[in-house]
C-alpha positions as CSV (number, residue, x, y, z in Angstrom):
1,X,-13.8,28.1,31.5
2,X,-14.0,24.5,30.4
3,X,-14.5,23.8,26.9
4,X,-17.7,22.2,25.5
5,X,-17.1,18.5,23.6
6,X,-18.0,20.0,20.8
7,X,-15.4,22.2,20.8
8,X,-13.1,19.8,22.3
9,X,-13.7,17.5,19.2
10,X,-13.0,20.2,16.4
11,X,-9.8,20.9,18.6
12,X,-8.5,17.3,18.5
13,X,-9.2,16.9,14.8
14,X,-7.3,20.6,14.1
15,X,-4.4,19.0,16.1
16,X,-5.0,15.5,15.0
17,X,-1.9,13.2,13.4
18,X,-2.6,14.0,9.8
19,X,1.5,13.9,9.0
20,X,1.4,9.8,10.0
21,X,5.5,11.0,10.3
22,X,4.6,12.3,13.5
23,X,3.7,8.1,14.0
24,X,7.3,7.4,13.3
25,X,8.8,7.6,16.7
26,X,5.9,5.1,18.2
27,X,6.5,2.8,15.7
28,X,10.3,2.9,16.0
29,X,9.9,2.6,19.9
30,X,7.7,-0.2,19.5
31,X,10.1,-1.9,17.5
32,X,12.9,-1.5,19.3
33,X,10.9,-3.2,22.4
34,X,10.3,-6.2,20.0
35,X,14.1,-6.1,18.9
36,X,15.3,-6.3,22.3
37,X,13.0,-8.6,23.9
38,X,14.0,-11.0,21.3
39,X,17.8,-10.5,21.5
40,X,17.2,-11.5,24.9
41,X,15.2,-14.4,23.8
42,X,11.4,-13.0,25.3
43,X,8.7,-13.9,23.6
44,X,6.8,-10.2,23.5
45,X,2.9,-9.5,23.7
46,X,1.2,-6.5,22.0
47,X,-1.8,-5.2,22.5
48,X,-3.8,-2.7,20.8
49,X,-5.9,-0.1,22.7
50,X,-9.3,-0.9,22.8
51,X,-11.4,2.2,23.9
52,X,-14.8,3.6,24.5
53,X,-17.4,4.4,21.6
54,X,-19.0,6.6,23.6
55,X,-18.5,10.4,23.1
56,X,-19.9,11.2,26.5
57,X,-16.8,10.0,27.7
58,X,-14.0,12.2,28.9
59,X,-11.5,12.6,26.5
60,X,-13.8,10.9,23.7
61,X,-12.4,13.0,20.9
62,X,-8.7,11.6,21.3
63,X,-10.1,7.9,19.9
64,X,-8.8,8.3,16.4
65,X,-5.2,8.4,17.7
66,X,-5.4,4.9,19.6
67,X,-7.2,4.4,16.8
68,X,-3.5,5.3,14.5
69,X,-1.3,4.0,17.2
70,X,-3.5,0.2,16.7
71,X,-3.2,0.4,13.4
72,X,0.5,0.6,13.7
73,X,0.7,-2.3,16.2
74,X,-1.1,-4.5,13.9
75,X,1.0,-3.5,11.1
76,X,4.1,-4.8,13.4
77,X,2.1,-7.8,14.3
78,X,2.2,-8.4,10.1
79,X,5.7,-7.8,10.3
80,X,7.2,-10.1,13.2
81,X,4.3,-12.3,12.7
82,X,4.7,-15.8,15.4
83,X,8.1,-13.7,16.3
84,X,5.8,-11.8,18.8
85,X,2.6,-13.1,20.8
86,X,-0.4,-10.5,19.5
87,X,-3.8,-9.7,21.3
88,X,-6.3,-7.6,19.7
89,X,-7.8,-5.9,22.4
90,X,-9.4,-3.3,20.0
91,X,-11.4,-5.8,18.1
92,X,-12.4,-8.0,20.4
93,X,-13.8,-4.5,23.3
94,X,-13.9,-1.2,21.0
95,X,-17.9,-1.0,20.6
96,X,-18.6,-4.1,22.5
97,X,-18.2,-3.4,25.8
98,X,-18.6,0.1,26.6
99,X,-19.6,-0.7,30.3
100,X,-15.8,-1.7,31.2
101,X,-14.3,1.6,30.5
102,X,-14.7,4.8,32.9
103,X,-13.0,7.2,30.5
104,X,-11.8,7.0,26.7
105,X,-9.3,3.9,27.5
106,X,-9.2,3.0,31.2
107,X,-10.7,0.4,32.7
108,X,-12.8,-0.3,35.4
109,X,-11.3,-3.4,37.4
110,X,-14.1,-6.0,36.0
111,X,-12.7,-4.6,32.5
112,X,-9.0,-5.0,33.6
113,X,-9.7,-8.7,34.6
114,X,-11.4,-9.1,30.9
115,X,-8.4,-7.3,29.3
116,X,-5.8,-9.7,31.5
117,X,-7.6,-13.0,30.6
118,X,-7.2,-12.0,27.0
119,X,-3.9,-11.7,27.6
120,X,-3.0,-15.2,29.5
121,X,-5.3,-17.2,27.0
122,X,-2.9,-15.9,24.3
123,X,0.3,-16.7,26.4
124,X,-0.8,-20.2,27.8
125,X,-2.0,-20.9,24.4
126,X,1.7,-20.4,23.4
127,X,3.1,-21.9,26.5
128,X,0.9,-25.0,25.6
129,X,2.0,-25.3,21.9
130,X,5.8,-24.5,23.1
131,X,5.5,-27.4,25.9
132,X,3.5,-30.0,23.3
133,X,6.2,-29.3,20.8
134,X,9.2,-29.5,22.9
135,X,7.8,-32.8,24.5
136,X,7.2,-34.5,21.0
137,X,10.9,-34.0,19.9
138,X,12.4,-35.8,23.2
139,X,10.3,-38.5,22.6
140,X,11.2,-38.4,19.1
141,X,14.8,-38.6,19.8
């Protein structure tokens, strides 16, 4: 027997991450990623989670976790700061674009080509400044 959203909702907010400890292993994981990426000299790109507004949607009711979890990847964006290449996927699709997504966070491919131009604006836009910059030293030397 399959459960009704509305009872799917008040399940998901019973069971929802109200000890943010529970959070402490993404985070740590997360940062480790960062740590390592730069050890290794990598340049790494978050993004948050940008989801449906839509509670028609399967698995609607799980939104205020991605909804945690982004706030935690902005909070590392804070932290690292130009350490780490940062795309706010959440802000820029969560409410806006409700057509892209064919369940809570995935993507329909028109919405995955949205989400990956985000993403390589951001990371020419760095490539760009890197290039520029490297270019005016040597012919400052």
């Amino acid at each position: 027997m399959s459960k009704s959203l509305a009872e799917l909702e008040v399940a998901a907010q019973k069971h929802q991450w109200k000890n943010l400890d529970e959070l402490k292993p993404y985070r740590r994981n997360i940062r480790t990623i960062i740590d390592l990426a730069r050890l290794r000299r990598i340049t790494p790109v978050l993004t948050t989670q940008p989801h449906t507004i839509n509670p028609k949607m399967a698995s609607y009711y799980v939104a205020p976790h991605i909804d945690q979890c982004n706030a935690i990847v902005r909070e590392l964006h804070a932290e690292y700061g130009d350490q780490i290449l940062f795309v706010d996927l959440d802000s820029i699709m969560t409410g806006k674009m409700d057509s892209f997504f064919v369940d809570l966070g995935h993507m329909s491919p028109p919405g995955n080509l949205f989400k990956a131009e985000q993403i390589g604006k951001v990371i020419f836009a760095d490539w760009k400044a890197r290039h520029n910059s490297a270019a005016t030293r040597e012919m400052n030397r």
